[in-house]
Structure formats: C-alpha cells, structure tokens
C-alpha positions as CSV (number, residue, x, y, z in Angstrom):
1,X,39.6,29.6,70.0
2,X,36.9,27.5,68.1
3,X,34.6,29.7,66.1
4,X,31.3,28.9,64.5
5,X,31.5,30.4,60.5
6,X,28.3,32.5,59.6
7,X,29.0,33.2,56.4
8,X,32.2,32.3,54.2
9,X,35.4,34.0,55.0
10,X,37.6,33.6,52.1
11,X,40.9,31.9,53.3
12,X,39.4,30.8,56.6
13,X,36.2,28.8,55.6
14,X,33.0,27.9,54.6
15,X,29.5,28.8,56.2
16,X,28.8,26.8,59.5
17,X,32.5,25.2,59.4
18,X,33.9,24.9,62.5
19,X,37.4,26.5,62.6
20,X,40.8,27.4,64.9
21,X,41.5,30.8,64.9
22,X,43.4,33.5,67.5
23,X,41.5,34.8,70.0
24,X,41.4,38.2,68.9
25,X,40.8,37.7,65.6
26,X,38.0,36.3,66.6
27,X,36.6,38.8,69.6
28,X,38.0,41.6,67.6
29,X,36.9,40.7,63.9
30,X,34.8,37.5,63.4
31,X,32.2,37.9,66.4
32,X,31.5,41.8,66.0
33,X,31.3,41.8,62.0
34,X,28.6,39.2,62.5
35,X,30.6,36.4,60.6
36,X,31.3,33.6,63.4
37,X,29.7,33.2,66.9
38,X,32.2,31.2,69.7
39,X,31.6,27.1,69.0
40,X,30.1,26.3,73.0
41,X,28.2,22.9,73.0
42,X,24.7,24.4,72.7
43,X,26.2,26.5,69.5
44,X,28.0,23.4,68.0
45,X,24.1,21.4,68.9
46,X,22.1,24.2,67.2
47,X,24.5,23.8,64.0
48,X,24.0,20.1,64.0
49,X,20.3,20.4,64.3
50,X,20.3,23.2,61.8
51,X,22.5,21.5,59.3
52,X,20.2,18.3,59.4
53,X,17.5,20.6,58.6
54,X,19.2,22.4,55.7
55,X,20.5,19.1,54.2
56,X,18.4,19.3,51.1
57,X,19.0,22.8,50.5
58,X,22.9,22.5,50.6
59,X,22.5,19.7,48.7
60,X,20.9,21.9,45.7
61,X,23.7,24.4,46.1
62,X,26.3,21.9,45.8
63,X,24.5,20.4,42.6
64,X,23.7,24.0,41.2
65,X,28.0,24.6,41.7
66,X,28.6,21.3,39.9
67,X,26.5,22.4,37.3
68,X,28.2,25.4,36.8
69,X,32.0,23.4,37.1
70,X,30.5,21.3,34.2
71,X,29.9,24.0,31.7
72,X,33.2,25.8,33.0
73,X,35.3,22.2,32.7
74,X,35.9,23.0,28.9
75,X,36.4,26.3,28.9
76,X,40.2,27.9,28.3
77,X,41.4,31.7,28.4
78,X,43.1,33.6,26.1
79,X,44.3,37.0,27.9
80,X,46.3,39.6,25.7
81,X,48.5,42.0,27.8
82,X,51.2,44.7,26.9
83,X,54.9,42.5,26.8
84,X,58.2,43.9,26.9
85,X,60.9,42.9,24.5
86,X,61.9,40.4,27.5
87,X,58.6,38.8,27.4
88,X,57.3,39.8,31.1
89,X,54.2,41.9,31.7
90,X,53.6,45.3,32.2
91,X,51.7,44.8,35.9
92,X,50.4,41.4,35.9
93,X,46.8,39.2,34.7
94,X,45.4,38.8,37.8
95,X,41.6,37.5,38.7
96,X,39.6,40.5,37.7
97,X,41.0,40.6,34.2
98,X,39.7,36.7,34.6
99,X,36.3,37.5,36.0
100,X,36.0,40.1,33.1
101,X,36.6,37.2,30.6
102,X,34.6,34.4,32.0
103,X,31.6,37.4,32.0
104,X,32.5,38.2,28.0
105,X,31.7,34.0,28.0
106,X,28.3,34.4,30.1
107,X,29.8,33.2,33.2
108,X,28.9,35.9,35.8
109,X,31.8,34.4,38.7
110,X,32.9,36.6,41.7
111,X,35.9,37.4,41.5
112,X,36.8,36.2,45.2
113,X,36.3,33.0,43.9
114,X,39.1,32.5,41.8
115,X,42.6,32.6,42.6
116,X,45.7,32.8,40.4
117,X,49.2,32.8,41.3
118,X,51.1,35.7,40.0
119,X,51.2,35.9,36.3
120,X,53.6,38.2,35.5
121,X,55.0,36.5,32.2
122,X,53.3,35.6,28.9
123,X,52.5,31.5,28.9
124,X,50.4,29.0,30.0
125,X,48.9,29.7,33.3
126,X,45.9,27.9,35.5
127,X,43.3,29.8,37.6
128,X,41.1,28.0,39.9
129,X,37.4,28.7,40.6
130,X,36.1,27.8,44.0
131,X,32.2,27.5,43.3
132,X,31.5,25.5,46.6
133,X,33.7,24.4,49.3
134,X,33.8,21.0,47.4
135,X,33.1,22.1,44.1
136,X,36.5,23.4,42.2
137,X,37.2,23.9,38.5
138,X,40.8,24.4,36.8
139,X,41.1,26.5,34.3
140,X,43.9,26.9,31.5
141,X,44.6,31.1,30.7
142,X,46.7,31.5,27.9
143,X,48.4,35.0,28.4
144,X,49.7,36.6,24.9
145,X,50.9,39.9,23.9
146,X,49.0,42.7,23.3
147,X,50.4,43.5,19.5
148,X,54.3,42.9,18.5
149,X,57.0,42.3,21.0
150,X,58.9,45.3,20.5
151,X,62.7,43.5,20.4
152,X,65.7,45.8,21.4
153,X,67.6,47.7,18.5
154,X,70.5,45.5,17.1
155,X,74.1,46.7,18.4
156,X,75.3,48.8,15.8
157,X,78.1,47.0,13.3
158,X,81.3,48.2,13.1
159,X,82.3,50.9,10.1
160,X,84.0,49.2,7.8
161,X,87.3,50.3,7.5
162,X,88.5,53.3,5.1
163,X,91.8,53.4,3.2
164,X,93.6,56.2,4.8
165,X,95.0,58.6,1.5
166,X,99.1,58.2,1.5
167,X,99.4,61.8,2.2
168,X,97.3,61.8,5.3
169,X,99.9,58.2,6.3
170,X,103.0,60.4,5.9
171,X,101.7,63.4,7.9
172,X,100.5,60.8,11.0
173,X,104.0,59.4,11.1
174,X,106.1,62.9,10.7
175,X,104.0,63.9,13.9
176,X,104.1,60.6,15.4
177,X,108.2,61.0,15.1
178,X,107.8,64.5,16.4
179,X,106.0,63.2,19.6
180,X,108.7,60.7,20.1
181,X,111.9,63.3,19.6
182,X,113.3,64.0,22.6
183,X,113.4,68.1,23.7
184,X,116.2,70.3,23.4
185,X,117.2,72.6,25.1
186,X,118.1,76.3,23.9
C-alpha cells in the first residue's frame, strides 16, 4: 500500500515522501493518527502541486539544517560513565545522554534525531544526527570512565614456606608409621 507521509515518521520517512508500507499499518496506524493519507492520483497531484509551491520554503529548511551540520561538523563528545574492572558499562550511553551534551554545548537537538548503535564499552564511538532528510552530521563520542577502574584484587601469593621444628618431624612420622602398621588382633 502506497502512503502519502504527513509529517515525519522516524524509520519510515520524511514529510510528503511517498512510501510502501502493509496495509494495516497503514489503515490501522498511519491514516487514523493523522500521519499519511492513501497515495491515489489526485493525492499524489495535490503533493506535486503543493510541493512546487513550498519549494522555497523547503529550501530554507534544508539550508537552516546545513547551517546547523556546519557548526556541529567540528564538534566531538566526551561522555564519562561508571566502568567495571572489565572495561564495559554499567547500562549503556545512549542518545539522551548525547542530546544532554550537545544541549551543555548550546545545541538544543531532538533526541529522535540521533541514533547510536549500542555503546556498551568505553572507546571511540560515532552518533549520527539526522537534521533533514538530506542533511546528516557524524559525530565522534569519546566514552571514559566515570573515576578509577576499579581492577580485581590480585590472587593471593602463596605462604612462604615454614621450617617445621625437628620435634614436630619425628612426631609426624611415629604417627605416619602408626597409620601404616597393620592391626592385631587380641
């Protein structure tokens, strides 16, 4: 089923792209919530005609993104999170925590529009902010710990060993001999 988009649908598409989707996820979801409208000729006309119109005005938004991707274009990360003594994270940096930082910086970015992969170790990472559906900006987060690593207690050594006294030698071998003797019988 061919729907029109109304507004953007992250992972689907942009507004007024033209997209495949199931049927009921488009009579049960897209149509009723208001955010695509079935793409019949007159509908896929009316978009043309609409989008001709609108030309300069999407033409600014794009620019206004790009503006954005160009202050954002030098910009890298530096996240500290709680480590364990194997270097992995407690829970995992994920695009809030980069929202949050990017604001700290004066960039006030939804946080729909970035996407990370799972960051669940401390490294070099990349997020990327989608700012217009041709407008993208990569950006380096450098994830650290959050204070020392704590690092696992060292096995304890071995005692060193401890000259045994020669009467204490003589008593372990008269019961050692003991042990050995066989039983008699009274």
């Amino acid at each position: 089923m061919e729907i029109i988009l109304k507004e953007d649908v992250i992972g689907l598409g942009y507004k007024h792209d033209i997209v495949n989707v199931k049927s009921g996820y488009g009579r049960n979801y897209l149509i009723p919530q208001g955010k695509g409208v079935i793409a019949s000729e007159s509908a896929k006309k009316m978009l043309a005609e609409e989008l001709k119109q609108k030309a300069k005005k999407l033409e600014k938004i794009k620019n206004d993104a790009q503006a954005v991707a160009d202050k954002l274009d030098g910009v890298a990360l530096t996240i500290e999170a709680k480590v364990s003594a194997q270097g992995t994270i407690y829970g995992s940096v994920n695009n809030v925590m980069i929202a949050d930082e990017l604001s700290k910086l004066g960039f006030d970015i939804d946080r729909k529009l970035i996407t990370i992969k799972d960051v669940k170790t401390v490294g070099e990472h990349k997020a990327t902010v989608r700012l217009h559906k041709e407008v993208s900006v990569v950006i380096p987060v450098t994830v650290i710990p959050d204070g020392p690593i704590a690092t696992p207690a060292p096995a304890a050594a071995p005692a060193p060993a401890v000259e045994e006294e020669p009467e204490a030698v003589a008593e372990a071998e008269v019961l050692a001999a003991i042990d050995e003797a066989p039983l008699q019988e009274a």
